[in-house]
C-alpha positions in Angstrom: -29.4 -16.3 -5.1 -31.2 -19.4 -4.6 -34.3 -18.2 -5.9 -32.8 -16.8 -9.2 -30.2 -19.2 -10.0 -30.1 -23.3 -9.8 -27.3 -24.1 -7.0 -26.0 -26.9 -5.0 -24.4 -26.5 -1.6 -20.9 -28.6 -1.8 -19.4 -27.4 2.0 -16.5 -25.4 2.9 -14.8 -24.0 0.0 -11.0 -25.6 0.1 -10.1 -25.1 -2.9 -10.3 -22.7 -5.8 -8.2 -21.9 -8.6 -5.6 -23.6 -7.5 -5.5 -21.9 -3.9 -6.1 -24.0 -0.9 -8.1 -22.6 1.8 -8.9 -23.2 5.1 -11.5 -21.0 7.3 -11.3 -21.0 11.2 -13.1 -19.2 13.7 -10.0 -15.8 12.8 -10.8 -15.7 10.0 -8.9 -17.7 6.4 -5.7 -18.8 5.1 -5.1 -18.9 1.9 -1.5 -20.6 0.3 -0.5 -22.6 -2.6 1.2 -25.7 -0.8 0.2 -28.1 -3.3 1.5 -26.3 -6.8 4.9 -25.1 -4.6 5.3 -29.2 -4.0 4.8 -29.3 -8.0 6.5 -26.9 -8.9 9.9 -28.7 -6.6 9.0 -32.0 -7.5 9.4 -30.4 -11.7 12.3 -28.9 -11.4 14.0 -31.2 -9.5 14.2 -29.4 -6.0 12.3 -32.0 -3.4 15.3 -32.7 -1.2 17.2 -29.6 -1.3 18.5 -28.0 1.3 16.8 -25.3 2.8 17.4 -20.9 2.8 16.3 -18.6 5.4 15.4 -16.2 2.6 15.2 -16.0 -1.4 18.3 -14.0 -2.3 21.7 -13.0 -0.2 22.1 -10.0 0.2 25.5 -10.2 -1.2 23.6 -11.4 -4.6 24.4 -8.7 -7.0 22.9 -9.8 -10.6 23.8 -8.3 -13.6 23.9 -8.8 -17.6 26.9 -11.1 -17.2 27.6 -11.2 -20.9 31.0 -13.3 -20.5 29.4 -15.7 -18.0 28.4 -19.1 -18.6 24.5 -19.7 -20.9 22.0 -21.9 -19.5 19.0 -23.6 -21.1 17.0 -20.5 -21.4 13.6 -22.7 -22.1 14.1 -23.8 -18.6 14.9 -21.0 -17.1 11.6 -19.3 -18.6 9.9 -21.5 -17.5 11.0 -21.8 -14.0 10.3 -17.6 -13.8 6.8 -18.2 -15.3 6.1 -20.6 -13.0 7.2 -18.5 -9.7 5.5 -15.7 -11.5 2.5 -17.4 -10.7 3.3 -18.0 -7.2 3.8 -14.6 -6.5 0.0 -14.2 -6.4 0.1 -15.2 -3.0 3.5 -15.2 -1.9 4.5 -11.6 -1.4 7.8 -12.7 0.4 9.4 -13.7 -3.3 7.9 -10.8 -5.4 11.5 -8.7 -5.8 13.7 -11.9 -6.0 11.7 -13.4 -9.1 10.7 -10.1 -10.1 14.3 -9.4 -10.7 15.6 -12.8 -11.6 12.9 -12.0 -14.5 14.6 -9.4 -15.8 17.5 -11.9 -17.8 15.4 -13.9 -19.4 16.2 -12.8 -22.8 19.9 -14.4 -22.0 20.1 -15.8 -18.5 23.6 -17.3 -17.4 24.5 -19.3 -14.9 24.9 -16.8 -12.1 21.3 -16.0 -12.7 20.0 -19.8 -12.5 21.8 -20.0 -9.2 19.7 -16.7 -7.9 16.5 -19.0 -8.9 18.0 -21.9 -7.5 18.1 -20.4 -4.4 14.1 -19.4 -4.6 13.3 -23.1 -5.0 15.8 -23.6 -2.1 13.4 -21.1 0.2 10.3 -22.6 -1.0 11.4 -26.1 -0.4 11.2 -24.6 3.3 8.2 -22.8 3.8 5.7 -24.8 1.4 3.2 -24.3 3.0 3.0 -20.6 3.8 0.6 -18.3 2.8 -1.5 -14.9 3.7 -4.0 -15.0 6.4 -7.0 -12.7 6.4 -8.3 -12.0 9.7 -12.0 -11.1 10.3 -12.0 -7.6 10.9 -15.1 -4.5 10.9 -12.7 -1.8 9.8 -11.7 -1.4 5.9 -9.3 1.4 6.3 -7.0 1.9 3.5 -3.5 2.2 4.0 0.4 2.3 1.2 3.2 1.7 2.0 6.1 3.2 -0.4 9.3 2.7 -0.9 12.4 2.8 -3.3 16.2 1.2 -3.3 17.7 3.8 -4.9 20.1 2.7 -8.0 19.6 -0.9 -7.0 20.0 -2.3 -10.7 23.4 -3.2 -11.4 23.0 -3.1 -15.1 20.8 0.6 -16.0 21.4 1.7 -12.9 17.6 2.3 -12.4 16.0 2.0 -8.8 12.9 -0.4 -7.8 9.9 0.9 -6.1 8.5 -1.6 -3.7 4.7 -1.2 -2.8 2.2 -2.7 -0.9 -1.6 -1.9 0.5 -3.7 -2.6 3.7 -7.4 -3.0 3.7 -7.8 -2.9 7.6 -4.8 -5.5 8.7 -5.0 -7.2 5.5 -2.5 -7.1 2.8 -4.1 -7.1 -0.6 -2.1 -5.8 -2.6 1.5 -5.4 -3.7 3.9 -4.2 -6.5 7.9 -4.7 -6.9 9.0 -2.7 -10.2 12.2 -1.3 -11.6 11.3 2.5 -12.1 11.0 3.4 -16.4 13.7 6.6 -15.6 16.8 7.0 -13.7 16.6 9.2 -10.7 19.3 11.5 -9.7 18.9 11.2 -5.9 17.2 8.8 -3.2 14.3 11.9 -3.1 13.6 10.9 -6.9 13.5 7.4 -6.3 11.3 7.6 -3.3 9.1 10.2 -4.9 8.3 8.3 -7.9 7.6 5.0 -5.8 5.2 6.9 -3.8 3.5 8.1 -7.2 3.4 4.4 -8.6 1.3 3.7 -4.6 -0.4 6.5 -5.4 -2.0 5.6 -8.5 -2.8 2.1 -6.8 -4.5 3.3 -4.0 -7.0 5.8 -6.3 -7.6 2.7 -8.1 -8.5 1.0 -4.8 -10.5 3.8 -3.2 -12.8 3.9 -6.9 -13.4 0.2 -6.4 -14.0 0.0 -2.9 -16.9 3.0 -3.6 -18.9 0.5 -5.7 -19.0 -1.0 -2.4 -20.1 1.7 -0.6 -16.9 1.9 1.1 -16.0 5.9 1.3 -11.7 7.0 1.9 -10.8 9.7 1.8 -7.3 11.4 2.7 -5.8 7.8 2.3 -2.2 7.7 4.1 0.7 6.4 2.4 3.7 5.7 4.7 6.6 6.9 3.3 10.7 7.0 4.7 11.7 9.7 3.4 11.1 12.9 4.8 12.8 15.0 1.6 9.9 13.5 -0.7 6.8 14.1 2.0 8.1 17.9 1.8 8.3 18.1 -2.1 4.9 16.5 -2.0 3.5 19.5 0.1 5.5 22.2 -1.6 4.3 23.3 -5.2 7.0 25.2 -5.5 10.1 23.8 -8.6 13.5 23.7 -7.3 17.0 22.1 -8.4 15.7 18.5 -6.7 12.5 18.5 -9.0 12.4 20.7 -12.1 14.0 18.0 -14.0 11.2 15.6 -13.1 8.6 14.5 -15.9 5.1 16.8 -15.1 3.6 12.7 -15.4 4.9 12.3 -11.7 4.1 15.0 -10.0 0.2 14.0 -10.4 1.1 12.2 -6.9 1.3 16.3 -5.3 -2.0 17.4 -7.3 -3.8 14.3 -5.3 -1.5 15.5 -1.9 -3.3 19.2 -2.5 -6.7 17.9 -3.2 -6.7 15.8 -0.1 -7.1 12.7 -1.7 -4.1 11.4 0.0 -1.6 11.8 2.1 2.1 11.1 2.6 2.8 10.0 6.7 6.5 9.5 7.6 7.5 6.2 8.9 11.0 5.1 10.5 12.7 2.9 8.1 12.4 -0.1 10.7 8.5 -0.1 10.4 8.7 0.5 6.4 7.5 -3.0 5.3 7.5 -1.9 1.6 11.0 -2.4 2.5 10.8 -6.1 1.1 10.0 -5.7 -2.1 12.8 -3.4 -3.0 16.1 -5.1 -2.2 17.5 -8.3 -0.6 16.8 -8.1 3.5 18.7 -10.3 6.4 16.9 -13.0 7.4 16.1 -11.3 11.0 14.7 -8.0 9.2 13.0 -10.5 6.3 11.0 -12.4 9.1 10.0 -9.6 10.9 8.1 -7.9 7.8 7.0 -11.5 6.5 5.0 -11.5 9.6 3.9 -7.8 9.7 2.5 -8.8 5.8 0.2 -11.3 7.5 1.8 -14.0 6.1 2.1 -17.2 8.1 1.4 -21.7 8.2 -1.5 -23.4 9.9 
């Protein structure tokens, strides 16, 4: 490129787009420590005491119409701002992600849910995804579903994430458009949603001359690996919009291929519902994610 283009050598790259990275001999960590200290010196979080983990589990948010309003400029702007974050910081995807869904009228109970965000954050600043150096790019999903987790529509959230070797690099938390009539409904349309991700993935990885083929997708629920194998309509599918089943026609073509894993090892598990802090650790760390 030096021959083509004019270029300057300024070092080690540390900074870029408002990530700061640092490269060892492992391989390179990548966090946004400096615009999480902004972000709780702004809104007025820098000496707050500390959470375990972004939302109790005993958090249970809903539309609230007779609860107190809050300043919903604020409040918009505080989810825009974690919004951002979540570019790196898979561990608060579902809690903003849902905390985003009352913006049009947030209340107070839904402040204190992003309250206690800020509250996590103030405790792990600095953490961040760390991308080891690695010689395999195998492609790997994870899906999952928490099946009628929306208090308000009743709707369930898929939770999805992808490995390229032992690397995460990518990951979705999303309330599902239609509501599903069984945890095999739930779990089958999440694993469509991974689906569609990881034939995105597997185009893009081509123009790198990077061939996958028969991609596994880990999936807890053995109901919706067997309805993914079976062409066959029966009373647990025929109701389901012919749009989803796209995820079997991709099954038969050997494209992919839905693996069952025990719920323990399911770390799409976190971006579908709140976790306890011993279980919320445990896939943190299996995500890669970690402080130096």
């Amino acid at each position: 490129m030096h021959s083509e283009f004019d270029m300057s050598m300024m070092g080690e790259l540390n900074y870029f787009l408002g990530l700061q990275i640092k490269q060892t001999s492992d391989g390179i960590y990548v966090h946004q420590g400096k615009y999480v200290k902004e972000l709780l010196k702004r809104f007025g979080f820098e000496n707050v005491k500390s959470k375990p983990t972004p939302m109790s589990q005993t958090s249970k948010l809903f539309s609230d119409e007779s609860g107190k309003s809050v300043d919903i400029t604020r409040y918009r702007g505080m989810i825009g701002s974690l919004l951002y974050l979540t570019a790196f910081r898979p561990d608060i995807m579902y809690s903003v992600c849902v905390c985003a869904r009352f913006q049009a009228n947030p209340k107070e109970s839904h402040l204190n849910a992003i309250k206690r965000i800020f509250r996590y954050l103030s405790g792990t600043i600095n953490l961040g995804l760390f991308y080891p150096i690695s010689n395999t790019f195998d492609l790997v999903g994870y899906s999952d579903a928490d099946y009628a987790g929306s208090q308000t529509d009743r709707k369930s959230t898929s939770g999805v994430c992808n490995f390229l070797g032992s690397s995460l690099v990518c990951w979705q938390s999303k309330k599902q458009t239609s509501v599903a009539l069984s945890t095999t409904e739930g779990e089958y349309l999440a694993a469509g949603s991974c689906c569609s991700q990881v034939l995105w993935m597997v185009q893009t990885l081509k123009d790198f001359g990077i061939r996958c083929d028969k991609v596994p997708i880990y999936c807890d629920n053995t109901s919706t690996i067997n309805i993914s194998e079976n062409p066959v309509l029966h009373s647990r599918t025929k109701h389901i919009d012919v749009r989803h089943h796209f995820l079997r026609d991709n099954v038969a073509k050997g494209k992919i291929s839905l693996v069952y894993v025990p719920t323990e090892y399911q770390l799409a598990d976190i971006f579908t519902k709140p976790l306890p802090e011993d279980r919320f650790i445990i896939i943190r760390r299996e995500l890669g994610m970690c402080s130096v």
